[in-house]
Backbone as CSV, one residue per row, in Angstrom:
resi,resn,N_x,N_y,N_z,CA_x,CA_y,CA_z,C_x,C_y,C_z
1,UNK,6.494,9.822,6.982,5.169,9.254,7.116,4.726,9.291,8.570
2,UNK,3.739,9.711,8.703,3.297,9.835,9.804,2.656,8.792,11.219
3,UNK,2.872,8.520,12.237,2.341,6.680,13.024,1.019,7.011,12.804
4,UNK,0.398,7.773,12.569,-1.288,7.799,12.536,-1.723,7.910,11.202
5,UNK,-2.977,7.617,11.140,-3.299,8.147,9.863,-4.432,9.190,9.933
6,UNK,-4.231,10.424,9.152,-5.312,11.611,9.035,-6.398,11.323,8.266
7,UNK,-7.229,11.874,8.680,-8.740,11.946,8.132,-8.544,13.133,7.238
8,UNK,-9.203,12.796,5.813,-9.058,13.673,5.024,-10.326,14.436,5.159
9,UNK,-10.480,15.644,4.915,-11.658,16.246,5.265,-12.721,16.317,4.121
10,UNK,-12.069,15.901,3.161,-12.882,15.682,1.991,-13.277,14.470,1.380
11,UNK,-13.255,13.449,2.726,-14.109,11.736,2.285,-15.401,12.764,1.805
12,UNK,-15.691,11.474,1.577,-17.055,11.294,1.354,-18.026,10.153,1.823
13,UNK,-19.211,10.385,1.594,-20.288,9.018,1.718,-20.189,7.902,1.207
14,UNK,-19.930,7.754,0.102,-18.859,6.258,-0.691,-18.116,6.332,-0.059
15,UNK,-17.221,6.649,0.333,-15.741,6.572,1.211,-16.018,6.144,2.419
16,UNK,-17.083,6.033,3.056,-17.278,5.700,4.258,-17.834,4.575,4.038
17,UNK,-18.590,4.127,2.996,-19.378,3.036,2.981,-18.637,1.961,2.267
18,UNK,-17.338,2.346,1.998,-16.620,0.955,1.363,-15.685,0.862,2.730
19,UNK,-15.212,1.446,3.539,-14.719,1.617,4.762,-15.931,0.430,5.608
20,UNK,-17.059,0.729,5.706,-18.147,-0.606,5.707,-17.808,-0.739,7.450
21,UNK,-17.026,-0.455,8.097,-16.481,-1.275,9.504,-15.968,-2.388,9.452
22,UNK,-15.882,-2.683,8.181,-14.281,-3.341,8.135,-13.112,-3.222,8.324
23,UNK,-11.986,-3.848,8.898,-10.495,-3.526,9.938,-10.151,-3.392,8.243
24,UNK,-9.551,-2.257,8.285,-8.939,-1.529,7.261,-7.830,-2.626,6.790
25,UNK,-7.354,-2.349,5.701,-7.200,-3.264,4.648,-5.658,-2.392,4.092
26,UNK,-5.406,-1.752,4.119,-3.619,-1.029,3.698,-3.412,-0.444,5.136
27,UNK,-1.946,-0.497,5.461,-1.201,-0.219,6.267,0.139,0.336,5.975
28,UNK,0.835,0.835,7.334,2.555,1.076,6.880,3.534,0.418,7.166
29,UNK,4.559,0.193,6.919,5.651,-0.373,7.925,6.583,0.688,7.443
30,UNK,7.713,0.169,8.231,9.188,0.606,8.537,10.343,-0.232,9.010
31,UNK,11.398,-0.472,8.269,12.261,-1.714,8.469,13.942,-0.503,8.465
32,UNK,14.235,-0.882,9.723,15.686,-0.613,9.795,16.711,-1.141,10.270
33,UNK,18.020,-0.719,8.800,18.814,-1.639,8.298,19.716,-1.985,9.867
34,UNK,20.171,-1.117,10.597,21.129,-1.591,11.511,21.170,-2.361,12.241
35,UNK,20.382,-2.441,12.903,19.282,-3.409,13.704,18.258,-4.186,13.386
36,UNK,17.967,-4.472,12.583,16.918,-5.662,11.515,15.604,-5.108,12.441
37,UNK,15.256,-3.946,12.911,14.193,-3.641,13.450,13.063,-3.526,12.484
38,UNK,11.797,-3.806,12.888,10.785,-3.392,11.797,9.886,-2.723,12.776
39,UNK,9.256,-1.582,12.549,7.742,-1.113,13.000,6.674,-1.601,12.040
40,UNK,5.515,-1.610,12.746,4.137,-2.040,11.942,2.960,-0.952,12.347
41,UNK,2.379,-0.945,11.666,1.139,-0.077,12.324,-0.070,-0.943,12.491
42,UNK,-1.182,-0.664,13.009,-2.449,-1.449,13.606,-2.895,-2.198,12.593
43,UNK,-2.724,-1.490,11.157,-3.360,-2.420,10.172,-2.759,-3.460,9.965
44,UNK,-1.258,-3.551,9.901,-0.359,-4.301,9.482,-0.287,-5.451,10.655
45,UNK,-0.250,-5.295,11.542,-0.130,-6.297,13.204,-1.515,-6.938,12.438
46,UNK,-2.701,-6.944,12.650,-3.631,-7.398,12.203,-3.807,-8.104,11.312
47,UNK,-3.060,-7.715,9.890,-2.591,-8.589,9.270,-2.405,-10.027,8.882
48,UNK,-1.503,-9.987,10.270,-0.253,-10.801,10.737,-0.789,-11.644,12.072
49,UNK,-2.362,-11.188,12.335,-2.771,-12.053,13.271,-2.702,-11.245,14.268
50,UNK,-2.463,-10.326,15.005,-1.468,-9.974,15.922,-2.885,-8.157,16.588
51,UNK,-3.204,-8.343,17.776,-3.543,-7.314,18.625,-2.729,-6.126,18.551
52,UNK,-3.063,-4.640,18.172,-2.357,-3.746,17.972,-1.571,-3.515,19.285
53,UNK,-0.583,-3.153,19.003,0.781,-2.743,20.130,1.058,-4.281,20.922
54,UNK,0.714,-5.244,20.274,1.218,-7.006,20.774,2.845,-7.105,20.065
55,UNK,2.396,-6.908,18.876,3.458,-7.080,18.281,5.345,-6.820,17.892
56,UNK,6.247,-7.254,18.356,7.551,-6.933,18.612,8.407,-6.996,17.337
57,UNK,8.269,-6.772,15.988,8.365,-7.518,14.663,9.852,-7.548,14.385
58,UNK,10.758,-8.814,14.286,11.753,-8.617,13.494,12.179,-9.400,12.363
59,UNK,12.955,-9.505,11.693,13.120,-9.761,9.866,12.898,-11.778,9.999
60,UNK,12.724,-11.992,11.712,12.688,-13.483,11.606,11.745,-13.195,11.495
61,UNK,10.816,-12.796,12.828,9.405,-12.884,12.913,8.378,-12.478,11.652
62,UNK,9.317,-11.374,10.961,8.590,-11.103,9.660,8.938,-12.377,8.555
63,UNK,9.597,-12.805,8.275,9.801,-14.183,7.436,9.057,-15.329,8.056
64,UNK,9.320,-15.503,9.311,8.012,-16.294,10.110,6.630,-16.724,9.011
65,UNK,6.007,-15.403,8.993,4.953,-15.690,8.846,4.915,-15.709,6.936
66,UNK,5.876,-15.773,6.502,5.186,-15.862,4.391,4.692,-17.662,4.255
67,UNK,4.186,-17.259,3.440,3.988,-18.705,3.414,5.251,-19.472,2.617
68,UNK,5.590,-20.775,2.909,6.382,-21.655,2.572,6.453,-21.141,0.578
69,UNK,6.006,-21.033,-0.247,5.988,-21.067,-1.632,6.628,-19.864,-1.441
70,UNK,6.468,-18.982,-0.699,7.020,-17.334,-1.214,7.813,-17.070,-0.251
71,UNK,8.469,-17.852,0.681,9.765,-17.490,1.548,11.154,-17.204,1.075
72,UNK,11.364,-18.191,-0.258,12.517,-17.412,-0.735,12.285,-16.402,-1.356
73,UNK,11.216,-16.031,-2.225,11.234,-14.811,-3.001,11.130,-13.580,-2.273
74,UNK,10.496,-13.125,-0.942,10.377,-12.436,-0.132,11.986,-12.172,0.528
75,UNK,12.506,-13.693,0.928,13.583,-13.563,1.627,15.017,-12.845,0.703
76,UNK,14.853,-13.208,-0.666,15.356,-12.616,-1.354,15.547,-10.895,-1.782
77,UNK,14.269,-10.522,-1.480,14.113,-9.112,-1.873,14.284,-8.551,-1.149
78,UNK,14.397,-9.153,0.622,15.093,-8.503,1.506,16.605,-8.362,1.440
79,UNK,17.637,-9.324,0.951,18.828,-9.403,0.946,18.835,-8.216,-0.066
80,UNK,18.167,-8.156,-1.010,18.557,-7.140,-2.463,18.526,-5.656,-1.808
81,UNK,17.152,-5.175,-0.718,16.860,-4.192,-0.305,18.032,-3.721,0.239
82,UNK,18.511,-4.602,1.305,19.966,-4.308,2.040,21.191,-3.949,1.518
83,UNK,21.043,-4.464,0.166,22.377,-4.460,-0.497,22.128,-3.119,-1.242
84,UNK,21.191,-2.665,-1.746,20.453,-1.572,-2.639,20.433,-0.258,-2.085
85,UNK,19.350,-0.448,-1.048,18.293,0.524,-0.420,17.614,1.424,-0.870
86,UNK,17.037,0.162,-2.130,16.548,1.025,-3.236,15.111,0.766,-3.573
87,UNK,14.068,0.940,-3.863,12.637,0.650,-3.898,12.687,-0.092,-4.508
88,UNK,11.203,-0.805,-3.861,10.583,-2.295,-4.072,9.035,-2.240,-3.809
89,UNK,8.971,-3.447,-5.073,7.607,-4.065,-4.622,7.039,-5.541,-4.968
90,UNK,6.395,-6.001,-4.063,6.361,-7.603,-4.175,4.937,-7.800,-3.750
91,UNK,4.486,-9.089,-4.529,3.535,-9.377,-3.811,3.777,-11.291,-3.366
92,UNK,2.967,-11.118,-2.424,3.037,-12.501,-1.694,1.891,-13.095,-0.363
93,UNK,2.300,-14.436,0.136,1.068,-14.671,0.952,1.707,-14.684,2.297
94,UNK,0.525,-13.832,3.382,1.667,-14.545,4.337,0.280,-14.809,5.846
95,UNK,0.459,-15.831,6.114,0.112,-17.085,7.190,0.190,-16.022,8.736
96,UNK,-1.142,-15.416,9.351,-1.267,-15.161,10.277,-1.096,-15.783,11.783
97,UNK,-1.115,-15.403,12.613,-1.269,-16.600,14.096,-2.405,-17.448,14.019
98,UNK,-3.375,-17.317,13.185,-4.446,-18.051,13.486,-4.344,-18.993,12.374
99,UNK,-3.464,-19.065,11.050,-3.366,-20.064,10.305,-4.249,-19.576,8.739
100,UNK,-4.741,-18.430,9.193,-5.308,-17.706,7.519,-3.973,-17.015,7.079
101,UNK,-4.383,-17.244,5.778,-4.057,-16.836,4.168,-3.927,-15.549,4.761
102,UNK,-3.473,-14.434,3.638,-3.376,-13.338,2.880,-2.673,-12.850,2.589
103,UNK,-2.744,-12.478,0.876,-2.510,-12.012,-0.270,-2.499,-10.755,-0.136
104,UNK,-1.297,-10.432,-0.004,-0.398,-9.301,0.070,-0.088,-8.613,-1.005
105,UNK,0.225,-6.983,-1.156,1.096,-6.457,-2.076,1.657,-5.427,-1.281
106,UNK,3.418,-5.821,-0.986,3.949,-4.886,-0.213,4.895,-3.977,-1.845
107,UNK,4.672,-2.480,-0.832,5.594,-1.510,-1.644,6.222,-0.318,-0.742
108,UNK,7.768,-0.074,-1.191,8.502,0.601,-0.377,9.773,1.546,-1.149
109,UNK,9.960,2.237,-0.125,10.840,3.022,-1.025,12.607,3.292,0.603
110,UNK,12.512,4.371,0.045,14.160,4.223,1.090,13.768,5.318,2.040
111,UNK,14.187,4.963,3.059,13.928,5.885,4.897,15.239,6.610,4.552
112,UNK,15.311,7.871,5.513,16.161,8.335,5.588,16.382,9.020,6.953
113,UNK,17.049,9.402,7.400,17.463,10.301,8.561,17.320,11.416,8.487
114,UNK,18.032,12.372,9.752,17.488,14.097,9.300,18.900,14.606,8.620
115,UNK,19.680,13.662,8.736,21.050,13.888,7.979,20.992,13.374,6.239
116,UNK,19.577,13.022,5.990,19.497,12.757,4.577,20.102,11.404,3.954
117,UNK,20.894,10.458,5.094,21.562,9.335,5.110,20.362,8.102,4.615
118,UNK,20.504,7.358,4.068,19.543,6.121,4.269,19.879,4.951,5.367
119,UNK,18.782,4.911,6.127,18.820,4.193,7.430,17.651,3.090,7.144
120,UNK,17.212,2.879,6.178,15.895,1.355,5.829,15.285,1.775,4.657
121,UNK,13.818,1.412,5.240,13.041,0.885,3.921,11.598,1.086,4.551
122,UNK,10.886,2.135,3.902,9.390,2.220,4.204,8.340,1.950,3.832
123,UNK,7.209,1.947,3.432,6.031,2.044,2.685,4.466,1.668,3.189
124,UNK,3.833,0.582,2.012,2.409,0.145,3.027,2.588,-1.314,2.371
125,UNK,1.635,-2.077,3.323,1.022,-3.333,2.826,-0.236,-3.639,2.678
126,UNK,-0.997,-3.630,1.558,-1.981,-3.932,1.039,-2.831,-5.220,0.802
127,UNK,-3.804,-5.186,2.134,-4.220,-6.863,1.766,-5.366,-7.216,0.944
128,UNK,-5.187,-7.689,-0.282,-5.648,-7.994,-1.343,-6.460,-9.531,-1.378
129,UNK,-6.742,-9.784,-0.213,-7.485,-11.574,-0.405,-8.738,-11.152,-0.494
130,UNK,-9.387,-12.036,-1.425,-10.881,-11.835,-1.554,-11.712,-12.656,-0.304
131,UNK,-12.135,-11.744,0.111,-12.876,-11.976,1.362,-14.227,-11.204,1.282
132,UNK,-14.530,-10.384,0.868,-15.800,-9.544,1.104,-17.159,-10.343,0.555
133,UNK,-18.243,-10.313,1.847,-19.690,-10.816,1.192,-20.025,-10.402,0.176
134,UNK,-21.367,-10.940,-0.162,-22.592,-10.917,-1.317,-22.777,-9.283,-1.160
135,UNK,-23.018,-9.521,0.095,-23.934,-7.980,0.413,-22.628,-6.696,0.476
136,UNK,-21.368,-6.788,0.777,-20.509,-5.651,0.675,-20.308,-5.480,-0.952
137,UNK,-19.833,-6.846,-1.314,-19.748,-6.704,-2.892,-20.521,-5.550,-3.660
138,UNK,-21.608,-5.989,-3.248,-22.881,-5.263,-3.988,-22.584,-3.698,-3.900
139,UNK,-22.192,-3.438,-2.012,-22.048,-2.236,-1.742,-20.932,-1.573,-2.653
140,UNK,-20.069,-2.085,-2.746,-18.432,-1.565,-3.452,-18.962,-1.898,-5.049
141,UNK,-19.676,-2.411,-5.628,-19.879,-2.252,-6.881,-20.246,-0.813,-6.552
142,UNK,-21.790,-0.885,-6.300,-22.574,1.046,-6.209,-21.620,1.860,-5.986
143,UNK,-20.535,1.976,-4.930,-19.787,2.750,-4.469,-19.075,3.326,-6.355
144,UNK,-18.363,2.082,-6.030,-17.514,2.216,-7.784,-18.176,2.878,-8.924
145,UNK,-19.384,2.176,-9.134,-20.559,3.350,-10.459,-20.252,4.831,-9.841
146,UNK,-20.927,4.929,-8.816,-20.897,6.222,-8.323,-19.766,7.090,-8.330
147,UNK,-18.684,6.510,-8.263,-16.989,7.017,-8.783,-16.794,7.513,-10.047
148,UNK,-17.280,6.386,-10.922,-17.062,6.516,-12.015,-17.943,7.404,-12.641
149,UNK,-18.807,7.883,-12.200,-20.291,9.051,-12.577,-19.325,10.276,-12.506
150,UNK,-18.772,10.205,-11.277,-18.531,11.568,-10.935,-17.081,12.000,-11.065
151,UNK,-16.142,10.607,-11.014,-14.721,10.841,-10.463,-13.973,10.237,-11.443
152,UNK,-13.694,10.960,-13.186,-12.953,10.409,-14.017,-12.009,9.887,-13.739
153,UNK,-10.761,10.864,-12.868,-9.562,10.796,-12.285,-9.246,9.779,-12.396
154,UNK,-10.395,9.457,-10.497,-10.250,9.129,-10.103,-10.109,7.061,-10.584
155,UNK,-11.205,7.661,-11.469,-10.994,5.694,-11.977,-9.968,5.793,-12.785
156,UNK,-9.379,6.687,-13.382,-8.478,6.600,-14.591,-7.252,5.826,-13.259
157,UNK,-6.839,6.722,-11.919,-5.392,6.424,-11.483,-5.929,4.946,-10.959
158,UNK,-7.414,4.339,-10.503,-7.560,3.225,-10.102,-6.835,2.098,-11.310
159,UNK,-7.093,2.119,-12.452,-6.835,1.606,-13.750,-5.595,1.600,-13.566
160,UNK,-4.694,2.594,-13.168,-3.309,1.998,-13.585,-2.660,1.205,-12.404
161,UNK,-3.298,1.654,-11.126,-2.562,0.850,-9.922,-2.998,-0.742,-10.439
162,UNK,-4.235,-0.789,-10.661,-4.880,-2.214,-11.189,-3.577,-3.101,-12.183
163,UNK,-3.339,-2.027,-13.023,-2.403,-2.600,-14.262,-1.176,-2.860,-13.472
164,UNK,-0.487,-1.696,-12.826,1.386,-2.062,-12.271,1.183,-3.049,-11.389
165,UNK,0.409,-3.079,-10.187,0.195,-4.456,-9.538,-0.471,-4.965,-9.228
166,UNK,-1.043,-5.546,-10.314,-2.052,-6.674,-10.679,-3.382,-6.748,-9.234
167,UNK,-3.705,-5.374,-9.078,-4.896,-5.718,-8.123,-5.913,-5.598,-8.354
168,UNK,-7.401,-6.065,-7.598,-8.450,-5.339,-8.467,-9.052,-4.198,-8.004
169,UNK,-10.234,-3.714,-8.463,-10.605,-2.544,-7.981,-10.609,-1.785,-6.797
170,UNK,-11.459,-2.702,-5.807,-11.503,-2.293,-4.377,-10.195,-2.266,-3.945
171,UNK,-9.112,-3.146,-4.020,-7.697,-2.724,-3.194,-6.937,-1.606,-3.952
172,UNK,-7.519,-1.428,-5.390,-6.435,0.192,-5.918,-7.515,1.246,-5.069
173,UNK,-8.682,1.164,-4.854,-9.093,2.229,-4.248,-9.168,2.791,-2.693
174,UNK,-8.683,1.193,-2.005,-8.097,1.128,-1.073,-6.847,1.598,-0.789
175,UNK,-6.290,1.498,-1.839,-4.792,2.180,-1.577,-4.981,3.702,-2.024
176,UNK,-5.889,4.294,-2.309,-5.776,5.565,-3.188,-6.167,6.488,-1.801
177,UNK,-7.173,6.080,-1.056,-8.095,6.412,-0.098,-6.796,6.210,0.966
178,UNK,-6.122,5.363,1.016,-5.463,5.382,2.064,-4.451,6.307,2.124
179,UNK,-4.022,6.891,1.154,-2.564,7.714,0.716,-3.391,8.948,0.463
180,UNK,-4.330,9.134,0.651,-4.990,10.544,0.882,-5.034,10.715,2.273
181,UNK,-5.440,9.585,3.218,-5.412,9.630,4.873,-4.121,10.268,5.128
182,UNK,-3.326,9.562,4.551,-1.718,9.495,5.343,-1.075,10.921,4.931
183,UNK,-1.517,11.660,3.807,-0.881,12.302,3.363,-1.731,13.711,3.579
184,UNK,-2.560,13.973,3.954,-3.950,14.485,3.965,-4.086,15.607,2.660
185,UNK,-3.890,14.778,1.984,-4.158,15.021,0.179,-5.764,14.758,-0.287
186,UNK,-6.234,15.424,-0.603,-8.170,15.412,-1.104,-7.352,13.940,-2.244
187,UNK,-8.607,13.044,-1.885,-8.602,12.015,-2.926,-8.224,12.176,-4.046
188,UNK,-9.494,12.956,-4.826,-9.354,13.413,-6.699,-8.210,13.922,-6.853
189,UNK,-7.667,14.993,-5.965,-6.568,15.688,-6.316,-5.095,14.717,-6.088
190,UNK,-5.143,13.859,-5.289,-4.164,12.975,-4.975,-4.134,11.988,-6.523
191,UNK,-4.916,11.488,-6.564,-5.196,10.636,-7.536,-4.954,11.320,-9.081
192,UNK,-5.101,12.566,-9.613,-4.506,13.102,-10.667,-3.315,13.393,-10.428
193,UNK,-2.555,13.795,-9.347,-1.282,14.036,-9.356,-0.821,12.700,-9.987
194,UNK,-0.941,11.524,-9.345,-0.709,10.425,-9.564,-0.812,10.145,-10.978
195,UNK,-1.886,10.218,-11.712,-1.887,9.927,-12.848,-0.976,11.215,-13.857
196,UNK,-1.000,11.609,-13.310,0.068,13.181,-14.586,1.591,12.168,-14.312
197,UNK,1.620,11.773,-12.731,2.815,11.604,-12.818,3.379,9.678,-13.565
198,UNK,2.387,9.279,-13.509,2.478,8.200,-14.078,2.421,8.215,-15.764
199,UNK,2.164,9.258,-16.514,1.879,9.461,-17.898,3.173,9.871,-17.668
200,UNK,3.701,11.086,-17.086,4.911,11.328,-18.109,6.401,10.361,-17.764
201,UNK,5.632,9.703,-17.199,7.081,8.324,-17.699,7.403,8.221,-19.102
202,UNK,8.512,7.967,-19.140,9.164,8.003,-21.177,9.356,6.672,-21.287
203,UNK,8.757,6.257,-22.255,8.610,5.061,-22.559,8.212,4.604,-24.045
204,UNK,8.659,3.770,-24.252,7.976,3.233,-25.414,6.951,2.319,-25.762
205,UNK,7.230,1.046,-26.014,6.375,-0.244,-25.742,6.375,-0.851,-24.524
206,UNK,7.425,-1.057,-23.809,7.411,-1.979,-22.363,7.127,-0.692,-21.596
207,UNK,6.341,-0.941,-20.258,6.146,0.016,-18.835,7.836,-0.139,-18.529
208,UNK,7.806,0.926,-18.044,9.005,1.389,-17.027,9.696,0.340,-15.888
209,UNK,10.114,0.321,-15.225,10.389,-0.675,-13.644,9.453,-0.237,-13.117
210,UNK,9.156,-1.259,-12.796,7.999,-0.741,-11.456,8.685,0.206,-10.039
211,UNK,9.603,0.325,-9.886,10.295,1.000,-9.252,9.770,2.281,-9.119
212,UNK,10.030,2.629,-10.727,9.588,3.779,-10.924,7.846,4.109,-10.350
213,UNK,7.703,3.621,-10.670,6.038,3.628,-10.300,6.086,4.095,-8.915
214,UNK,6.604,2.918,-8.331,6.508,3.146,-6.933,6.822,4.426,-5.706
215,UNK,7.923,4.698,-6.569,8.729,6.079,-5.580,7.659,7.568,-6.223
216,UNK,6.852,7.181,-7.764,6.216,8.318,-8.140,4.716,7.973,-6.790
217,UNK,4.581,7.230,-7.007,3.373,6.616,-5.762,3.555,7.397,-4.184
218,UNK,4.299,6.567,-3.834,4.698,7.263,-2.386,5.333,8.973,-2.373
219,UNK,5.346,9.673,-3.477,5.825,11.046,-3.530,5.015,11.993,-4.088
220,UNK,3.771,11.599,-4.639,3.054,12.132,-5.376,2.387,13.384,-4.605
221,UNK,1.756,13.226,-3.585,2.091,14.071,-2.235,2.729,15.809,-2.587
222,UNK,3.869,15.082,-2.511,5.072,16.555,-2.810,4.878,17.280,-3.464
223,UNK,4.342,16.949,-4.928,4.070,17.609,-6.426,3.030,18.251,-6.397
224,UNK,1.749,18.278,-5.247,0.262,18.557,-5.609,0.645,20.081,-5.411
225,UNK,-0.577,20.842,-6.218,0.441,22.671,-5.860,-0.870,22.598,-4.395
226,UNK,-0.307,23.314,-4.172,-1.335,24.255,-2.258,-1.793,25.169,-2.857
């Protein structure tokens, strides 16, 4: 994964206008095991309260900030990660420097070295608190019709991120938009990979682990043909 994120060359005008000049809303991290080190990126420091390149993050300072109700469950899924180093995803709240909320959905999968070794745990964090005005609302409804006019796919893969973790519209399309940046994958085309690869899960009545979901999420990337 890359420390920056790419501009896909195929946004669009909705894409810019749910972007609004609002401090972007999904981010990455990186947590490694030897050293309880974590990296954050600008979205993620922000987050967390925190001026980009302020921030020094480690597994205290990251427990620091969850809120009291979700410190063991967080603190837990870190002990499991360590013991595992196997993908995850959680959601939870966590308490900035300034004393605000937000409603998180972190998801990650396993780092590796150039020796193919696993050395942590990567992914993004997605902030999901409802915060947006009257007047953006309005905007991200239009945006959304206008998706849905043109971009079957694209609402079909919004629908299932919505379903595996429980978000609503604007943050699955936030995350869809964002993993086209990072990956510099065209949206639509990112977003059907995603969904082919989320159908052919074998299954019966219950969904899969979310696990699964997750590592098809962060890899979907790989599969698109060039």
């Amino acid at each position: 994964m890359s420390d920056g994120v790419v501009e896909s060359t195929g946004q669009t005008m909705v894409e810019h206008a749910l972007a609004g000049g609002e401090p972007q809303r999904v981010g990455w991290f990186r947590f490694y095991f030897a050293d309880e080190r974590w990296e954050w990126s600008p979205q993620v420091e922000r987050m967390h309260g925190y001026e980009p390149g302020t921030a020094n993050p480690t597994t205290e300072l990251v427990l620091s900030h969850k809120h009291p109700e979700d410190y063991q469950q967080v603190a837990a899924t870190l002990d499991e990660i360590r013991r595992t180093a196997g993908a995850f995803s959680t959601r939870h709240r966590v308490i900035d420097t300034h004393g605000d909320i937000h409603h998180v959905v972190v998801v990650g999968d396993q780092l590796f070295d150039d020796d193919g070794a696993v050395i942590g745990t990567h992914g993004f964090y997605v902030d999901v608190t409802p915060s947006m005005t009257e007047v953006q609302e309005e905007i991200v409804t239009e945006a959304v019709a206008e998706i849905a006019e043109a971009r079957g796919g694209i609402e079909q893969t919004k629908g299932m991120l919505m379903l595996i973790y429980r978000i609503n519209a604007e943050s699955a399309f936030e995350l869809l938009k964002w993993r086209s940046q990072e990956t510099n994958v065209k949206l639509r085309v990112l977003a059907e990979q995603i969904a082919e690869d989320f159908l052919s899960l074998d299954y019966d009545e219950l969904l899969p682990a979310r696990t699964q979901f997750d590592r098809l999420l962060l890899t979907a990337h790989l599969r698109v043909c060039s």
